[in-house]
C-alpha positions in Angstrom: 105.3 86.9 127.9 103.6 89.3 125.8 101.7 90.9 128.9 104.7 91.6 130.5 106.5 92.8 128.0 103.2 95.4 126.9 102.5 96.1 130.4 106.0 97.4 131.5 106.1 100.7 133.4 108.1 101.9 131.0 106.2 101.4 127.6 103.1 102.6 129.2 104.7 105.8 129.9 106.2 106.2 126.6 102.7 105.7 125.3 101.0 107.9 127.1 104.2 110.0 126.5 104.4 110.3 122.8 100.3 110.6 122.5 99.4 113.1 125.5 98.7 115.8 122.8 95.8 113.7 120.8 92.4 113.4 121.1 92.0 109.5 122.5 93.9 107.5 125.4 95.7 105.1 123.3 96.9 101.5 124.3 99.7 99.0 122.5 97.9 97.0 119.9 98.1 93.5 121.4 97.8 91.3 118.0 100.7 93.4 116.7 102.5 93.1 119.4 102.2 88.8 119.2 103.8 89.0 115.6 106.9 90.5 117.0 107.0 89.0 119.6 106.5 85.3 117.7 108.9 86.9 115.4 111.8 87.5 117.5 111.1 84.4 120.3 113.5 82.3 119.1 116.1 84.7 119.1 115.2 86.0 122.3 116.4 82.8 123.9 119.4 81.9 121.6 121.4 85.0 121.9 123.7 86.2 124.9 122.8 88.4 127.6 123.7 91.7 125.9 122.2 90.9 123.4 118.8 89.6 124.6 118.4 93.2 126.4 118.7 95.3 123.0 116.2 92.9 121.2 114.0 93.4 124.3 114.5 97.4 123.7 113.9 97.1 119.7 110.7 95.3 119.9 109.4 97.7 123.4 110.3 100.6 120.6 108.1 98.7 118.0 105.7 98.5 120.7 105.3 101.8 121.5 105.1 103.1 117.7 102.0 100.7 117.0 99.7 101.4 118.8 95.5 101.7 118.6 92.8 104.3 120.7 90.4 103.5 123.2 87.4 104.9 122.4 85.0 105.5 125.1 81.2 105.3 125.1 80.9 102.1 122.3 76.9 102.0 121.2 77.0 98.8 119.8 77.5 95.2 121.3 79.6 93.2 118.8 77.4 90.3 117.9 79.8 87.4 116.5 77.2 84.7 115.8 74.9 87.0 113.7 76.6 86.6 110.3 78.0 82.6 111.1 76.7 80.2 108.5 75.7 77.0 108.8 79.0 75.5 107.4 82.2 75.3 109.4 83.5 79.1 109.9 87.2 79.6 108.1 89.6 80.1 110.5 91.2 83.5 109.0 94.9 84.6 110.1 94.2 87.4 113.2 98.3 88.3 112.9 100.4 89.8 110.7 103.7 88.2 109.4 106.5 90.0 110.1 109.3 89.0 107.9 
Protein backbone atom coordinates (compact mmCIF):
# COMPACT_ATOMS: atom_id res chain seq x y z
CA UNK A 1 0.00 0.00 0.00
CA UNK A 2 2.63 2.39 0.79
CA UNK A 3 4.33 1.81 -2.85
CA UNK A 4 1.32 2.78 -4.40
CA UNK A 5 0.40 5.38 -2.63
CA UNK A 6 4.49 7.07 -2.93
CA UNK A 7 4.68 6.01 -6.48
CA UNK A 8 1.54 7.80 -7.77
CA UNK A 9 1.96 9.86 -10.94
CA UNK A 10 0.81 12.59 -9.21
CA UNK A 11 3.09 12.87 -6.03
CA UNK A 12 6.06 12.25 -8.21
CA UNK A 13 5.26 15.18 -10.13
CA UNK A 14 4.56 17.34 -7.27
CA UNK A 15 7.99 16.30 -6.08
CA UNK A 16 9.92 16.90 -8.72
CA UNK A 17 7.52 20.06 -8.95
CA UNK A 18 8.10 21.85 -5.71
CA UNK A 19 12.12 20.84 -5.83
CA UNK A 20 13.09 21.49 -9.63
CA UNK A 21 15.02 24.69 -8.48
CA UNK A 22 17.51 22.72 -5.89
CA UNK A 23 20.56 21.24 -6.26
CA UNK A 24 19.72 17.17 -5.82
CA UNK A 25 16.85 15.00 -7.43
CA UNK A 26 14.81 14.34 -4.42
CA UNK A 27 12.59 11.26 -3.61
CA UNK A 28 9.63 10.73 -0.79
CA UNK A 29 11.21 9.51 2.30
CA UNK A 30 9.83 5.92 2.58
CA UNK A 31 10.19 5.34 6.51
CA UNK A 32 8.24 8.56 7.00
CA UNK A 33 5.90 7.84 4.81
CA UNK A 34 5.10 4.16 6.79
CA UNK A 35 4.38 6.25 10.03
CA UNK A 36 1.51 7.98 8.29
CA UNK A 37 0.58 5.69 6.64
CA UNK A 38 0.35 3.10 9.92
CA UNK A 39 -1.01 6.19 11.46
CA UNK A 40 -3.94 6.79 9.44
CA UNK A 41 -4.68 2.75 8.25
CA UNK A 42 -7.32 2.33 10.40
CA UNK A 43 -9.10 5.22 9.48
CA UNK A 44 -8.51 4.69 5.92
CA UNK A 45 -10.78 1.72 5.99
CA UNK A 46 -13.47 2.90 8.65
CA UNK A 47 -14.53 6.06 7.11
CA UNK A 48 -16.99 6.56 4.05
CA UNK A 49 -16.08 7.13 0.62
CA UNK A 50 -15.67 10.88 0.74
CA UNK A 51 -14.06 10.75 3.17
CA UNK A 52 -11.34 8.01 2.58
CA UNK A 53 -10.38 10.30 -0.67
CA UNK A 54 -9.48 13.53 1.48
CA UNK A 55 -7.40 11.38 4.01
CA UNK A 56 -5.73 9.86 0.81
CA UNK A 57 -5.10 13.65 -0.32
CA UNK A 58 -3.81 14.81 3.31
CA UNK A 59 -1.32 12.20 3.83
CA UNK A 60 -0.11 12.41 -0.47
CA UNK A 61 0.36 16.29 0.81
CA UNK A 62 2.48 15.01 3.86
CA UNK A 63 4.15 12.96 1.40
CA UNK A 64 5.20 15.39 -0.83
CA UNK A 65 6.55 17.93 2.00
CA UNK A 66 8.97 15.16 3.52
CA UNK A 67 10.94 14.23 1.49
CA UNK A 68 15.01 13.20 1.30
CA UNK A 69 17.87 13.79 -1.86
CA UNK A 70 19.44 11.34 -3.88
CA UNK A 71 22.82 11.80 -3.93
CA UNK A 72 24.70 10.54 -6.78
CA UNK A 73 28.28 9.07 -6.90
CA UNK A 74 28.21 7.40 -2.94
CA UNK A 75 32.19 6.39 -2.18
CA UNK A 76 31.45 4.27 0.47
CA UNK A 77 29.75 0.79 0.75
CA UNK A 78 27.71 0.65 3.98
CA UNK A 79 29.13 -2.15 5.97
CA UNK A 80 26.36 -3.31 8.62
CA UNK A 81 28.26 -6.14 10.35
CA UNK A 82 31.44 -4.04 11.07
CA UNK A 83 30.40 -2.49 14.35
CA UNK A 84 27.84 -5.81 15.51
CA UNK A 85 28.92 -7.27 18.85
CA UNK A 86 28.93 -10.46 19.89
CA UNK A 87 25.70 -10.13 22.01
CA UNK A 88 22.23 -10.02 20.43
CA UNK A 89 21.88 -6.52 18.37
CA UNK A 90 18.88 -4.24 19.97
CA UNK A 91 16.34 -3.93 17.71
CA UNK A 92 15.96 0.07 17.68
CA UNK A 93 12.55 1.79 16.43
CA UNK A 94 13.39 2.70 12.40
CA UNK A 95 9.80 4.95 12.43
CA UNK A 96 8.65 7.80 13.93
CA UNK A 97 5.36 8.08 15.94
CA UNK A 98 3.06 10.21 14.70
CA UNK A 99 0.63 11.16 17.27
Amino acid sequence: MQTILTQDIDVEKQVKAKYADRKLVYKVNQSISLGFIRAKLIELFVLGQKDSELLLRELKQLFVLNVIPIRPNRKYKREPDKYRQRTKPKQFRNRRLLL
